[in-house]
Structure formats: C-alpha cells, structure tokens
C-alpha positions in Angstrom: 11.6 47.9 -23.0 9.0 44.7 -22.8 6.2 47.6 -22.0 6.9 50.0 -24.5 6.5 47.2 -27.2 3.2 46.2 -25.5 2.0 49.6 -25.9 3.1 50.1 -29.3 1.1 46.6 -30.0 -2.1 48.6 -28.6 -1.6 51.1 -30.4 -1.0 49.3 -33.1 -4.3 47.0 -32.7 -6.2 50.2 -31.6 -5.4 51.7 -35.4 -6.3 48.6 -37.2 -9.8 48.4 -35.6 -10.1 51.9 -36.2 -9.2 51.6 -40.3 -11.6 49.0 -40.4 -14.6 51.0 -39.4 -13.7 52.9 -42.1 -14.3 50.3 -44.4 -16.8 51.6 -46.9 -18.2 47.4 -47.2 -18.8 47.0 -43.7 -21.6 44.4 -42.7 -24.7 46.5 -41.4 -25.9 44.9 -38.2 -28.6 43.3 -39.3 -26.3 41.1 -41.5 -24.6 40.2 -38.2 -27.1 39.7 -35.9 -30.7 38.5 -37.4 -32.4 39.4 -34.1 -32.0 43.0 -34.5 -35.9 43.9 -35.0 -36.8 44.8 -38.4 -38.3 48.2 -37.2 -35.0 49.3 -36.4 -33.7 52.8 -38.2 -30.5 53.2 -40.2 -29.6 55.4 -37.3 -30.4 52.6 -34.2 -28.6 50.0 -36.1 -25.6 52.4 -36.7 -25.4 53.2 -33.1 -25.7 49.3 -32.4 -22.3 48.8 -34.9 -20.7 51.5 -33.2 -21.5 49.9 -29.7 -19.9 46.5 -31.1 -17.1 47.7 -32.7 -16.0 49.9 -29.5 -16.3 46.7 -27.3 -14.5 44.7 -29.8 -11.5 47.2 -29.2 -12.0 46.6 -25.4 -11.7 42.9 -25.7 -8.9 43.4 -27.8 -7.0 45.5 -25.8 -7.9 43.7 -22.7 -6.6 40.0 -24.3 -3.5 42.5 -24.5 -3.1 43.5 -21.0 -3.5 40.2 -19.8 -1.1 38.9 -22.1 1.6 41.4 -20.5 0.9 40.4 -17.0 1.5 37.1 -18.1 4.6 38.0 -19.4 5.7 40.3 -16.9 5.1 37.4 -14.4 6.3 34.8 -16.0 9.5 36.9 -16.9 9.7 37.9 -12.7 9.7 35.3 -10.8 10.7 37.7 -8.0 7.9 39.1 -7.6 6.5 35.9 -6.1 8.8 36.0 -3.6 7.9 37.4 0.1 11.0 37.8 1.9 
C-alpha cells in the first residue's frame, strides 16, 4: 500500500513540473543564469531550459525515492536482521 502512494506522489510531482513548463511566463534562461553568453540563440537557450527543467524532475523524483527507502527501512526493521 506504502508503494503505491509513493508512486502516485511521483506521478503526481512528475505532472506538476510538467504543467509548469507549460507556463506561458516562464523565466528565459538568461534571467536565471547571467552567465549564459549573450551570443546565445533563442533556440540554445531553449534547449538550455529544457536541460534544467528535465534535471529538476530527476532531482525531484530522486529526493522521492530516497525518501521511500527511508521509510521502507525505517518501517522494516527486519530487514536489518541476519539470522
């Protein structure tokens, strides 16, 4: 039961990070990061928002998965047993 509310809490962070990429007032990169070199195109510094946005959603979902192993663990104790 514990596992199939974890993965409905990805899949409910995955679909929030993905609405707000839809924002239509999303920062471009250059707001975010001043060292982006003014030479850039639209199209680099698209591709450079995509890039962050996709490892946000990694982090995210990782912060998850460690969070569950934390709880599995912690709700285990077996599991450190060796019998």
């Amino acid at each position: 039961m514990t596992s199939i509310i974890h993965v409905g809490a990805i899949a409910a962070v995955m679909a929030l990070l993905a609405a707000c990429a839809t924002e239509p007032e999303l920062q471009t990169a250059d707001k975010l990061d001043p060292e982006i070199p003014p030479e850039w195109t639209a199209e680099q510094i698209t591709a450079y928002e995509q890039c962050l946005e996709d490892s946000m959603a990694q982090a995210t979902a990782w912060e998850i998965i460690q969070q569950q192993c934390k709880d599995s663990v912690e709700a285990n104790p077996e599991i450190l047993q060796t019998d």
